[in-house]
C-alpha positions as CSV (number, residue, x, y, z in Angstrom):
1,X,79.4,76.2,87.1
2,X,81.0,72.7,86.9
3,X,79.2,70.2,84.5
4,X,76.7,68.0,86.3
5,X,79.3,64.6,85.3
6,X,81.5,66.3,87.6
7,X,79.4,66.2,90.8
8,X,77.9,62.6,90.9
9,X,78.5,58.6,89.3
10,X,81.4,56.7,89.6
11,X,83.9,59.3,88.6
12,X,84.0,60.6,92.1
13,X,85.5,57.8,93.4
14,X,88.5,57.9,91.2
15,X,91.9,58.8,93.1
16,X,92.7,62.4,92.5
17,X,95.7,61.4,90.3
18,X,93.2,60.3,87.7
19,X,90.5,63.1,88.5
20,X,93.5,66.0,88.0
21,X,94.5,64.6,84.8
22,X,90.6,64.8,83.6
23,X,90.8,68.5,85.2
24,X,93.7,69.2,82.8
25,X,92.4,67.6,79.7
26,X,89.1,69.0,80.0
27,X,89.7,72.5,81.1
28,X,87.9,72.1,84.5
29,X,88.9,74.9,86.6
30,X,85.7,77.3,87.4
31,X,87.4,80.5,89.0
32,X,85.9,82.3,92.0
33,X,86.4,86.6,91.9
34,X,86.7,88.3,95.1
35,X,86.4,92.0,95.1
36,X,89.0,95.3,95.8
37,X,87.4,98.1,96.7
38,X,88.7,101.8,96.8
39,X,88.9,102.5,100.3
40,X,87.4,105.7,100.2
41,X,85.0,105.9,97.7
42,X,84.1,101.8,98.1
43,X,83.8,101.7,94.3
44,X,85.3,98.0,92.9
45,X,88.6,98.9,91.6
46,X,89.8,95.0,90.7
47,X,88.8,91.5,91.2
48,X,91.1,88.4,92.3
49,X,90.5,85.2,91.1
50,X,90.8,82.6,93.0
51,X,90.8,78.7,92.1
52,X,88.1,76.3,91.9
53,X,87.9,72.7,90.7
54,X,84.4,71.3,89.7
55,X,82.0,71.6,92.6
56,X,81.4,68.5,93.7
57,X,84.4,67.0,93.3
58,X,86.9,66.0,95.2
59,X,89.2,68.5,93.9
60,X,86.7,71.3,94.5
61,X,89.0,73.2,96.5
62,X,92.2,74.4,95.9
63,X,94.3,72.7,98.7
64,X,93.3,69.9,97.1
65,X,93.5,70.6,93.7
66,X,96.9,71.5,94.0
67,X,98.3,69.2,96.1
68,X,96.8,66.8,93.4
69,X,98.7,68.5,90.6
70,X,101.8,68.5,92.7
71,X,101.8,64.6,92.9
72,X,101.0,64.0,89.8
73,X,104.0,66.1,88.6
74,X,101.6,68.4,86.6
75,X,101.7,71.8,88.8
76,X,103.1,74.2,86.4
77,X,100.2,72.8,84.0
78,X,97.4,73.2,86.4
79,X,99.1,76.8,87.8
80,X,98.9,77.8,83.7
81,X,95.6,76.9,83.5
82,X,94.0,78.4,86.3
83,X,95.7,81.8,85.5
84,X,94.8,81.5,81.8
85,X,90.4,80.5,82.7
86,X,90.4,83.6,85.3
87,X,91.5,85.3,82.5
88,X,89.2,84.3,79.8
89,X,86.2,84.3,81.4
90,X,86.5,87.9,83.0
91,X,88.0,89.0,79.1
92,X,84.8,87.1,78.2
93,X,81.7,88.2,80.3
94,X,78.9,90.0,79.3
95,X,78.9,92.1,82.0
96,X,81.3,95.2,83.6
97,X,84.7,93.7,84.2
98,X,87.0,95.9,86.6
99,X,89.8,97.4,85.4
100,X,92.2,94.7,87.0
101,X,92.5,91.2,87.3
102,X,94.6,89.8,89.7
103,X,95.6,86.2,90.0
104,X,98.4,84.4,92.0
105,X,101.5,82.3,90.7
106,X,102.3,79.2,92.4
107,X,106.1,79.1,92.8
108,X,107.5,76.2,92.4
109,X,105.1,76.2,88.8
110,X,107.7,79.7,87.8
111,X,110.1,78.4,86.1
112,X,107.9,76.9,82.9
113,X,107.6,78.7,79.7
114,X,103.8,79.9,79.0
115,X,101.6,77.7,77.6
116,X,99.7,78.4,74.2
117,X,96.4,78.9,75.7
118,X,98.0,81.6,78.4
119,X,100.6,83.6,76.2
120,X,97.0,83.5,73.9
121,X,94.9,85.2,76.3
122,X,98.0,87.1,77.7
123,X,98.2,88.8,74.4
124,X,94.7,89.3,73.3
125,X,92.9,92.6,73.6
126,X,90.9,93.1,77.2
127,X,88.7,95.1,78.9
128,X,90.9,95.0,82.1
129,X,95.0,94.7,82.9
130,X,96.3,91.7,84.3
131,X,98.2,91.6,87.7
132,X,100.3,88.6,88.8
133,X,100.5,87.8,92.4
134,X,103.6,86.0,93.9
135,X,104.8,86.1,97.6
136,X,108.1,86.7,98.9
137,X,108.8,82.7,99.0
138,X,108.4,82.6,95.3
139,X,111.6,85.1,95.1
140,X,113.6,83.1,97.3
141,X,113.1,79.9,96.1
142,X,113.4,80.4,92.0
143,X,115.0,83.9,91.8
144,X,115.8,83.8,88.6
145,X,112.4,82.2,87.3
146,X,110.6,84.9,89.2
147,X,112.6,87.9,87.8
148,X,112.2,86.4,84.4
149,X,108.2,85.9,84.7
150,X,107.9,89.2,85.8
151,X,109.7,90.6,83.4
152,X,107.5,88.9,80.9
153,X,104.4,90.0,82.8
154,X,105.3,93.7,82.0
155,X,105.9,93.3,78.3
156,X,102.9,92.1,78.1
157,X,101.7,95.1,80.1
158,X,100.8,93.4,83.7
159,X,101.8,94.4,86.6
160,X,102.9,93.1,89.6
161,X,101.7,92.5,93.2
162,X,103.2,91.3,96.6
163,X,101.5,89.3,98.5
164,X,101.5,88.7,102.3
165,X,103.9,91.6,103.0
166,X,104.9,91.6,106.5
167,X,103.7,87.9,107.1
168,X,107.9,87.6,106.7
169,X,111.2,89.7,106.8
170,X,111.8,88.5,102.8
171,X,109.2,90.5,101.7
172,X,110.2,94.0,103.1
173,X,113.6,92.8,101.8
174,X,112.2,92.0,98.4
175,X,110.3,95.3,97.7
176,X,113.4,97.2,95.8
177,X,114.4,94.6,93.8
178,X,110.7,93.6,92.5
179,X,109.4,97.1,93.0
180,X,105.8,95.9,92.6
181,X,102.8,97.9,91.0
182,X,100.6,96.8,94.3
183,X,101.6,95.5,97.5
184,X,99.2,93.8,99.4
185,X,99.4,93.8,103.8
186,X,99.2,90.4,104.9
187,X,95.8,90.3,107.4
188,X,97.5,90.0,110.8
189,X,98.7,93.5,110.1
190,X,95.2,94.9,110.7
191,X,94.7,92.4,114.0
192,X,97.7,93.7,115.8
193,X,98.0,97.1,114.1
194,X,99.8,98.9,117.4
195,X,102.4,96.2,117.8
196,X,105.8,97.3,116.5
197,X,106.6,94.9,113.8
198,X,103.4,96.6,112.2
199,X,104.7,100.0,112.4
200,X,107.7,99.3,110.9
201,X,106.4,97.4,108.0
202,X,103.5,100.4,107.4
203,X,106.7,103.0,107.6
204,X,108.8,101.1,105.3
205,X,105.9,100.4,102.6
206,X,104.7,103.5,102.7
207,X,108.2,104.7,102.1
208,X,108.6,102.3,99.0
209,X,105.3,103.8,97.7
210,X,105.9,107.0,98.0
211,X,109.3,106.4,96.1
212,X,108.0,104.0,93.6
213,X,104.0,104.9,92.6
214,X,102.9,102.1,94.4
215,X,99.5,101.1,95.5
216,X,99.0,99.8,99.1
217,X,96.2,97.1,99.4
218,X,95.3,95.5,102.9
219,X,93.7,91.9,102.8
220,X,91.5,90.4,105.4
221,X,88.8,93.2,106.2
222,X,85.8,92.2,107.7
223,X,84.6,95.3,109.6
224,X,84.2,99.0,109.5
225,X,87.1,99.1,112.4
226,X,89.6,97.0,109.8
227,X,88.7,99.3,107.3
228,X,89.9,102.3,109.5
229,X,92.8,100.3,110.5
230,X,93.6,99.7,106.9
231,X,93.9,103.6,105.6
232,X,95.7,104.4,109.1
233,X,98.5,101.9,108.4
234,X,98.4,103.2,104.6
235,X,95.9,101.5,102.4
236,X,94.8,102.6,99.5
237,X,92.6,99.3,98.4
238,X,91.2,96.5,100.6
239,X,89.9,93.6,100.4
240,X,87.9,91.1,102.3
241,X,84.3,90.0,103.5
242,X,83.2,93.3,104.1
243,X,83.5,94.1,100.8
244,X,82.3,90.8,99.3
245,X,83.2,86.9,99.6
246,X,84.7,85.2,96.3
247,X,81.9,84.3,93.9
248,X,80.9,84.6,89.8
249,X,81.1,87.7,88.0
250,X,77.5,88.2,88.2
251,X,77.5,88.8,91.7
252,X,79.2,92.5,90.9
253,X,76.0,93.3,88.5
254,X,74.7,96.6,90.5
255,X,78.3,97.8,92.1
256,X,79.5,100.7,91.3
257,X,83.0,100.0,89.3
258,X,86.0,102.5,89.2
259,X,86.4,102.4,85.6
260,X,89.4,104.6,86.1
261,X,91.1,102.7,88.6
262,X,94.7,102.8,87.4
263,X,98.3,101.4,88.2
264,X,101.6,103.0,87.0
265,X,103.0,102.1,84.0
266,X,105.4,99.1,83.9
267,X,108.9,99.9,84.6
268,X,111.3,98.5,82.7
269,X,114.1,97.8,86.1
270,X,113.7,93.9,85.7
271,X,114.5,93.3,82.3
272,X,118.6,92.1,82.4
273,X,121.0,94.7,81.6
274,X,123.5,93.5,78.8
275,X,127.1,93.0,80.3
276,X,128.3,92.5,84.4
277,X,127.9,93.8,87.7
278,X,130.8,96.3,86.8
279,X,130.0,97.7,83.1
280,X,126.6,98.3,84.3
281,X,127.9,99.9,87.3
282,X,130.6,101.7,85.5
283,X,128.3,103.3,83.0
284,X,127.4,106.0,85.4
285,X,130.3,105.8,87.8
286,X,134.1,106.5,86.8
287,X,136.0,103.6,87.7
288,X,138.5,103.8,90.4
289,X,142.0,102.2,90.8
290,X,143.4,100.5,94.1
291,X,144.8,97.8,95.5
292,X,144.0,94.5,97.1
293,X,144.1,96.0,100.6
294,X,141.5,98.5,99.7
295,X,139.2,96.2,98.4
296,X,140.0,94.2,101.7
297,X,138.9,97.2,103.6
298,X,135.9,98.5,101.0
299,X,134.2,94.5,101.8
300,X,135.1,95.2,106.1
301,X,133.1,98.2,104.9
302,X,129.8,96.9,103.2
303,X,129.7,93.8,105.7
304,X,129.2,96.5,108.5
305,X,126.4,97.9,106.8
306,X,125.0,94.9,106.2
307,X,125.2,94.1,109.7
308,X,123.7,97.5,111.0
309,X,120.9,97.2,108.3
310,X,118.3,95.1,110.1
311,X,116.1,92.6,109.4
312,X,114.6,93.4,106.1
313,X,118.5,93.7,104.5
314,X,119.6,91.3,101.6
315,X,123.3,90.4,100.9
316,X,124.6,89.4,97.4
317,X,128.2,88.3,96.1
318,X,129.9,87.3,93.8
319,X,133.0,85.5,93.5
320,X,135.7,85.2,91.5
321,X,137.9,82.0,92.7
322,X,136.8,79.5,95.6
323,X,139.5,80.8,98.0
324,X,137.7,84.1,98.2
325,X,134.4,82.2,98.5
326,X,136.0,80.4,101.6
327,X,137.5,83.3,102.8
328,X,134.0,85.4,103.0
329,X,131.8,82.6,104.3
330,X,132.3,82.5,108.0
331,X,131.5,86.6,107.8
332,X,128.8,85.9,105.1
333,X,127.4,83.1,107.6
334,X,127.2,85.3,111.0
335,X,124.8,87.2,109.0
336,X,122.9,85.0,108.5
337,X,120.6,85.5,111.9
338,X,120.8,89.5,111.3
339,X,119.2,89.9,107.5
340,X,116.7,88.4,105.7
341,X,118.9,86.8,103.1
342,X,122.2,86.2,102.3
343,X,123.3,84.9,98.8
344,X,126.5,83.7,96.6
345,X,127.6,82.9,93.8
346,X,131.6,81.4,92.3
347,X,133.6,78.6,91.4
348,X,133.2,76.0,93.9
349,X,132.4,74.0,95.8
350,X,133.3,76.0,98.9
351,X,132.0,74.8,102.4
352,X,130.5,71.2,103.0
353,X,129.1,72.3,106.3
354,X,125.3,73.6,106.7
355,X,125.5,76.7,106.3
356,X,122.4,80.1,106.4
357,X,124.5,81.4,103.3
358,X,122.5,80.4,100.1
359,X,125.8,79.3,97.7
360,X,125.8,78.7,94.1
361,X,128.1,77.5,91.6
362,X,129.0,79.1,88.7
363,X,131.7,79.3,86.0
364,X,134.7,80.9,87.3
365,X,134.5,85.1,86.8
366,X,136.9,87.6,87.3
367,X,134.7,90.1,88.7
368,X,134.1,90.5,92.6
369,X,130.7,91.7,93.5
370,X,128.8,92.6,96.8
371,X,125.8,94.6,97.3
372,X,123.8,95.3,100.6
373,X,120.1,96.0,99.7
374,X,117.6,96.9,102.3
375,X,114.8,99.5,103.1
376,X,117.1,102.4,103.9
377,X,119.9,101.4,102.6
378,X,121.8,100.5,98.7
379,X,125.8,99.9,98.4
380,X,127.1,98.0,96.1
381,X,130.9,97.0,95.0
382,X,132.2,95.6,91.5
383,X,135.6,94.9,91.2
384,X,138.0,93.1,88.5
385,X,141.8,93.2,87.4
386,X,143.2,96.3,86.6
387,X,146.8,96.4,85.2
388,X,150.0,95.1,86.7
389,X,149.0,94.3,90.7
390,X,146.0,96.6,90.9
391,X,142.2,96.6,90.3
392,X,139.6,98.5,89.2
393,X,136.4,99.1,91.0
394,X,133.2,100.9,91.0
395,X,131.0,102.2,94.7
396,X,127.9,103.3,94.0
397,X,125.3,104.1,96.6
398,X,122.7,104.8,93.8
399,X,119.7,102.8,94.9
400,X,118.1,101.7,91.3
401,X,122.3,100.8,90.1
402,X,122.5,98.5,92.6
403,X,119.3,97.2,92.7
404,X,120.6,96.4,89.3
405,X,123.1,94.8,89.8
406,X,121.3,92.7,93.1
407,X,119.0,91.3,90.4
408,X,121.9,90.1,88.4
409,X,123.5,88.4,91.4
410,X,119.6,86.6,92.2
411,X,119.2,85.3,89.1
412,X,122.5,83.8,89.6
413,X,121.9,82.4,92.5
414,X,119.1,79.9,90.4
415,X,122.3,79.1,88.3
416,X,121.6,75.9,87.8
417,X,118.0,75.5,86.9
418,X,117.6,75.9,83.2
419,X,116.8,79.5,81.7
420,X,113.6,79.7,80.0
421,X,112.4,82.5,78.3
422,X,108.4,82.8,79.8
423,X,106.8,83.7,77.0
424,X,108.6,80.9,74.7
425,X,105.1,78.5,74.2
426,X,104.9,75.6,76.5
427,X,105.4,72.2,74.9
């Protein structure tokens, strides 16, 4: 409950520049808990939290209390703070507290080192285990800030969920190379569950779980008939009004509560493999020798694939000189339409143009990289000099390798945003 000098005098008419620094100075943010049920058994399995300013105010709500923070520059302090009071007050209530505790990430606030009061909590002992939500958007907007929080959210033994699957071809896309503990179907899943998008999504996350150890979750259930919908398309978990509308802790008091409700353990795929693309692909491929033509024909090769696999397919490169770069982006560009992503990285600049090919520049590398990632499909190429005229090269197939190396190539395509190690302590 929000103080009482929150909801009436003269501080209500403040502009909400002034009210969301008061928010941030005096810890204002009063989180709501929705609960996840077990789909069979209808036992509480987690809790999300979701944002509230003080009641009242103008800020009450969290459209407005982050579109507040945004102006006011402050949205990586606010998104910090709402994650870090969800997480207190459910480590501190009296009463049962779920086994997880799920809470979302805004991302354009990623790429921000912890603050004090959240690595705090983060590390401190709990009755439940924290699971940070992010949608695909998050991914392709700050790759590398994503991968890196992530990664930092699994040392610190969370897990990961994502949100709004199917809502967008990224987020099929994104499943291998985040292999998330929970992945949540976006509503209008369960409102047009014959249509054939919504096949195709159920087919390829219940793939990815059955391959990975992850739990499905459908959102937006507000009937018995949703609920049946739900566990046909997959579901494990749900979530929504049938089960309970967002309010304190309290109002679980009486609900039976899985207290063995479980996710697998983190996996340690997102932390950064020391060296490049092709000593990490090397490792467990022998190198091959060849020659510029094959190479030639080994990239004619993967661009196929990439071009035969669908929607939910991402494309990474890297390159080693700007005349490669300008030789691959007309054929890196008439992809853009056919996959969900398509992603560079060399020496440049290389095109002026518009372009659908997301390009970064980096320092100049000798190495040649492309991988093709999507729900059926992993190929991946590393090249560099060999001796005299000829080069050496690794092919690999093996889906975790070059989901490997894909992660290497997206955290370079945030190349120049400043690296921050998460769980450094906000200044």
């Amino acid at each position: 409950m929000a103080p009482k000098n929150w909801s009436a005098g003269p501080d209500m008419h403040d502009d909400p520049a002034t009210l969301i620094l008061r928010v941030l100075d005096e810890r204002a943010v009063f989180p709501l808990y929705q609960p996840i049920v077990d789909l069979t058994t209808r036992n509480i399995v987690g809790v999300e939290a979701l944002a509230r300013g003080p009641a009242g105010s103008p800020l009450e709500f969290p459209d407005a209390l982050f579109a507040a923070a945004t102006r006011a520059g402050v949205l990586p302090l606010l998104d910090q703070l709402c994650a870090t009071r969800a997480m207190e007050i459910a480590r501190d209530a009296e009463q049962e507290v779920p086994p997880l505790l799920f809470f979302n990430a805004e991302p354009a606030a990623l790429n921000h080192p912890f603050t004090p009061e959240l690595l705090a909590v983060a590390l401190s002992e709990r009755p439940y285990r924290a699971v940070l939500e992010f949608t695909e958007r998050a991914l392709a907007d700050h790759p590398a800030a994503l991968l890196d929080i992530a990664a930092a959210v699994q040392r610190t033994d969370g897990a990961l969920a994502l949100d709004d699957v199917g809502a967008d071809p990224l987020s099929l896309a994104f499943l291998p190379l985040i292999e998330p503990e929970v992945i949540k179907l976006d509503m209008h899943l369960l409102r047009d569950p014959y249509a054939t998008g919504t096949i195709a999504t159920a087919a390829i996350v219940s793939a990815h779980a059955e391959r990975t150890g992850a739990v499905v979750l459908a959102e937006g259930i507000e009937t018995e008939d949703d609920a049946a919908t739900a566990r046909a398309l997959g579901a494990r978990w749900g979530q929504g009004w049938l089960f309970g509308r967002p309010g304190g802790l309290g109002a679980l008091a009486g609900r039976p509560i899985d207290h063995h409700a479980r996710l697998r353990s983190p996996r340690p795929n997102l932390h950064l493999p020391d060296g490049t693309p092709f000593s990490t692909a090397a490792v467990r491929n022998h190198s091959r020798v060849g020659d510029q033509k094959t190479i030639d024909g080994l990239i004619d090769h993967l661009l196929s694939l990439a071009a035969s696999a669908g929607p939910h397919a991402v494309v990474l490169g890297a390159y080693p000189e700007p005349a490669v770069g300008r030789a691959w982006l007309p054929r890196l560009a008439s992809l853009g339409d056919e996959v969900a992503l398509v992603g560079v990285a060399g020496p440049g600049p290389i095109a002026a143009a518009p372009h659908p090919v997301r390009v970064a520049v980096t320092p100049a590398d000798a190495e040649t990289v492309l991988a093709v990632v999507g729900p059926h499909t992993a190929a991946a190429l590393c090249v560099r000099p060999g001796a005299g005229d000829g080069v050496d090269f690794v092919l690999t197939h093996e889906p975790d390798l070059v989901h490997a190396i894909s992660r290497m190539l997206m955290r370079r395509l945030d190349s120049a945003a400043e690296r921050l190690d998460p769980l450094a302590v906000g200044r």
